[in-house]
N, C-alpha and C positions, 0 to 999 in steps of 0.2 A: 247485034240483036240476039244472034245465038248465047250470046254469053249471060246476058240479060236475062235469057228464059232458064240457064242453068243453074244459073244463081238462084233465082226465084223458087225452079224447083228443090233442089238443096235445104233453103229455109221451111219450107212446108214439111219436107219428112220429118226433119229438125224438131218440130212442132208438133210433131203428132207423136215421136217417139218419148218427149217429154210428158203427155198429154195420157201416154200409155205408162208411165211410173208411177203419176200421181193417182190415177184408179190402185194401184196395187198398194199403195200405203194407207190407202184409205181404207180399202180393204182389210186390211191388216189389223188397222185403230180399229175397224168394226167388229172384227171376232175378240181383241182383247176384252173391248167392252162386255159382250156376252158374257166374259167367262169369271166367276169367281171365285177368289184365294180368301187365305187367313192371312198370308204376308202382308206387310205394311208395302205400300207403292214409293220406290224410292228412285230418286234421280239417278242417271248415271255421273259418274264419279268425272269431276272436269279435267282434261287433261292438266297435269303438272310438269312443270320445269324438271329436270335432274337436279338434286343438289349441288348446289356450289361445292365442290372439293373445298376442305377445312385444313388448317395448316395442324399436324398434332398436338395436345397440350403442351405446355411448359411445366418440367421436370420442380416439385414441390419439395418441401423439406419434410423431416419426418415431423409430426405435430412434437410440440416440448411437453417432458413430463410433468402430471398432474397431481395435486396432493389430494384424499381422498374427498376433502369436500367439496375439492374443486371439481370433481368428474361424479357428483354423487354418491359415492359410497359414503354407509353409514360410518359416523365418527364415533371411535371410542370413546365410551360413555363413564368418563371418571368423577364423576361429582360428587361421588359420596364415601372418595376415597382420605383416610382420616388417618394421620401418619403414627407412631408409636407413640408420641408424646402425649394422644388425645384418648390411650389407655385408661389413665385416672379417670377419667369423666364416665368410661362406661360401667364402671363397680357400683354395684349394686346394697352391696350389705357391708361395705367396708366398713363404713361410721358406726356402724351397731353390732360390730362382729364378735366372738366368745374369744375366736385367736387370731388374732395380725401377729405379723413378724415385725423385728428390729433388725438394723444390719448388722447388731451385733450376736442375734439369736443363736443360741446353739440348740440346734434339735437334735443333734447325735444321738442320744438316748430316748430320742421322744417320737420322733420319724426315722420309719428303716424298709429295708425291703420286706416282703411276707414272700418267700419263696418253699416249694416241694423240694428237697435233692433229687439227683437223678444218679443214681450208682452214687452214693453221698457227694457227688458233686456239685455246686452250686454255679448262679450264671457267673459267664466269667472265667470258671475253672479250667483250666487246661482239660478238652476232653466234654467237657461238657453240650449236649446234643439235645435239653429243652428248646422249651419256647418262651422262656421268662428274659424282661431284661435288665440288663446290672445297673443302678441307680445311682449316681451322688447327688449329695443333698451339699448344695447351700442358700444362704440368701444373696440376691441380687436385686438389684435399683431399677423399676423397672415403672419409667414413666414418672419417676420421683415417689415411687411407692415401694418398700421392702416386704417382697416375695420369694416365697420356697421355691429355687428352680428345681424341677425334678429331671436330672439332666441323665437322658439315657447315654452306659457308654457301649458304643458297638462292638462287638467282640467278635464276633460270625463274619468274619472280612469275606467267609468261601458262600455266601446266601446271597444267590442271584436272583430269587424270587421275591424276597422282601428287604434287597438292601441294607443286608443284617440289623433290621428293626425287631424287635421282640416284644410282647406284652410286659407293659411296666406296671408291677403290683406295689403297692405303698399301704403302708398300715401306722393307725395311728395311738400312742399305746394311753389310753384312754386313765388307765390306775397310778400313773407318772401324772399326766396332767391334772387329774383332783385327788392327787395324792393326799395334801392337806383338808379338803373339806370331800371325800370319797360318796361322800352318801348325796351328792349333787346330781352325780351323773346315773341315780335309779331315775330322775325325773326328764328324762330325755325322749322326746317323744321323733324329733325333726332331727336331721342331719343334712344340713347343707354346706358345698363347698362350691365356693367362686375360683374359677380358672381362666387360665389366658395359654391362649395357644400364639406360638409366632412361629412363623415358617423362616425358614433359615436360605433354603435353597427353592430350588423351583419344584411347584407340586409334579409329584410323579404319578402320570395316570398307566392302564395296560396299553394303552397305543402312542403314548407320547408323553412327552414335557408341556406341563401347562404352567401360568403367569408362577410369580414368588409370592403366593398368597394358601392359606389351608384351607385345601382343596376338600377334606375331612377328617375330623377327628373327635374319638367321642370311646365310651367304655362303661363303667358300672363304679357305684356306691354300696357298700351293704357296711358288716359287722363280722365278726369273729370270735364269740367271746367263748372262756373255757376250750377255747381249741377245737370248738366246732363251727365251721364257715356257714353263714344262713343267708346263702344265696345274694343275687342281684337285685338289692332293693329298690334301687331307682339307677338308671341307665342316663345317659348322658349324651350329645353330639353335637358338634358346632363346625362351621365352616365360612370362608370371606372372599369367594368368588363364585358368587351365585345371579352376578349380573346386576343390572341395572343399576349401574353405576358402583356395584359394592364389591368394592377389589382388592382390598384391604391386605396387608402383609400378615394382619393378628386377627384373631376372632377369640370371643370372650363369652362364657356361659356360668349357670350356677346348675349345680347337681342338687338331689333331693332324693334323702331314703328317710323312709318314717318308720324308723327300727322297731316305733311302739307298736305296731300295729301284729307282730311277730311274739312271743313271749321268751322266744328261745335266743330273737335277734335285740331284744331288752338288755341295755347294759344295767351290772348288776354288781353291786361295789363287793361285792360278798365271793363274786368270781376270783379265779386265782389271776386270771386275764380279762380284759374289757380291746378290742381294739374297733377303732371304723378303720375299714378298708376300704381302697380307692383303687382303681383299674384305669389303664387305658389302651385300648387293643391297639393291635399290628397294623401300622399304615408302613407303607414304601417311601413316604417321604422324609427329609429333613425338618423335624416340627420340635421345639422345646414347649414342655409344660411346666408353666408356674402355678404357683396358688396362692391366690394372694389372701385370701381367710375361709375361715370357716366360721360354720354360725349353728350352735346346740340351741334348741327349743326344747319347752314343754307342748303340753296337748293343748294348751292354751293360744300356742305362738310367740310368750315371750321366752326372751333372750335367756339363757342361762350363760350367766357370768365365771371364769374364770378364779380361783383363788390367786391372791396377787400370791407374784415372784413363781408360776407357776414354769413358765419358761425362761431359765437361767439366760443368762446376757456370759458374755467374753470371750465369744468366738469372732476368727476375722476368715474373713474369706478375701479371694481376690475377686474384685471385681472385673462383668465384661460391659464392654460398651456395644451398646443398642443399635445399631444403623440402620436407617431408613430406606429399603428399596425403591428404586424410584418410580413415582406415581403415572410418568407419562408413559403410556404404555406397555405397563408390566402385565397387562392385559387385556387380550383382543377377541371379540366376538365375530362369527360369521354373520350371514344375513337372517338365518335364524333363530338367531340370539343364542348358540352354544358355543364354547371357548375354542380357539384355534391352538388346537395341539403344536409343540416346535418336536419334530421328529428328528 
């Protein structure tokens, strides 16, 4: 019976002390209610497992190399690169010109350098310390078309600045060429010459080696007559890696001086000399100049013709042969579109 009433008494404290928690949490809920926040009311977070321990990766190969289109990068853009033989097509005045060459031309007498001496030294000479450079003249086959190469030869081997390049002066003796009908060339108003640059070697820039293309080149037209120079009458420059797709080993232009417009730079049959002078300044690179014609106008625009047999035939030169650099890749752009120098 004792045990009976023990028991009994046991479950009752039992019950009152549970009876006395749930006042206190209710209590509890009561004052949160009261009170208000800006925070958002959020559940407590459910208890989680530990993570399963994970056995470590499996050791991967390195990925295989990618070629550029294959990971994105922009692809050299060569589509408008047009190889030495497609020369002919870009001439301009060929068909209507005053002078073409033959392969067997002889300009000896008719094309020469127009040099200053320096201590009567000329370029070339042992000692010599201008800035002119020494010129041979032949014709060459170029694209199936016969052109004056104006082939600088390098003399200055000790010129680390400009890779012993020098200003090539040419002059053209004007009173030779309408020796027979002299009184043609008072009616000269225009002086134009078409040229062809081809780079040989790779353009040289100040911070690098860029593609085998001319990088630039370019100079001056004027006259000479009577032995007084009348300045730079039309200016000149061309170049074939300027992007978008034109990367070209040759680039091709026409010069233009309009001697009429001077009275002093007037040829004048009555002078002891008549010459056009041609220019091309100091680049650092590898670049030959040909010319493939020139073209005499009046103040009208037409053509002033040549007397026949004006330039002699029965010269041979040896010929070189032309080769094509090759077009994949001889020149690369960054992502900005400027040339990637090879250092």
């Amino acid at each position: 019976m004792k045990k009976i009433l023990a028991m009994t008494l046991a479950l009752t404290m039992s019950a009152l002390m549970f009876a006395s928690c749930g006042d206190t949490a209710d209590s509890k809920e009561s004052k949160a209610e009261e009170t208000t926040t800006t925070a958002a009311e959020t559940e407590a977070p459910e208890e989680t497992e530990a993570p399963e321990e994970t056995e470590a990766p499996e050791e991967t190969e390195a990925p295989e190399e990618t070629t550029p289109a294959e990971d994105g990068a922009a692809a050299v853009d060569n589509s408008n690169w047009k190889p030495l033989d497609k020369i002919a097509d870009a001439l301009e005045d060929y068909d209507n010109a005053t002078v073409t060459f033959q392969p067997d031309s002889d300009v000896s007498n008719i094309i020469t350098m127009f040099n200053e001496p320096v201590s009567d030294l000329l370029p070339g000479d042992e000692g010599y310390d201008g800035d002119e450079a020494k010129v041979n003249f032949s014709v060459q086959e170029v694209a199936g078309v016969p052109m004056l190469k104006c082939d600088e030869e390098v003399y200055d081997t000790a010129d680390e600045e400009n890779n012993g390049h020098k200003t090539l002066k040419l002059r053209v003796d004007m009173n030779k060429l309408f020796e027979a009908q002299p009184e043609l060339m008072d009616s000269i108003f225009n002086v134009k010459v078409e040229m062809v640059a081809i780079a040989r070697e790779q353009a040289v820039y100040d911070d690098g080696l860029g593609p085998v293309t001319v990088g630039w080149y370019g100079g001056a037209v004027g006259s000479n007559n009577n032995g007084a120079w009348n300045g730079n009458l039309g200016t000149y420059d061309m170049a074939s890696d300027q992007g978008e797709g034109w990367c070209n080993q040759w680039s091709h232009c026409v010069a233009s001086a309009r001697v009429g417009l001077k009275d002093k730079a007037k040829f004048n049959h009555e002078y002891e000399t008549n010459y056009t002078t041609i220019m091309a300044w100091i680049v650092k690179s590898d670049i030959d100049l040909y010319i493939a014609d020139i073209v005499f106008e009046d103040d009208a625009g037409n053509v002033i013709q040549l007397p026949e047999g004006a330039i002699p035939g029965g010269a041979t030169y040896e010929q070189e042969e032309n080769v094509d650099a090759d077009s994949d890749g001889i020149i690369e752009y960054s992502e900005d579109g400027t040339v990637i120098l090879e250092q």
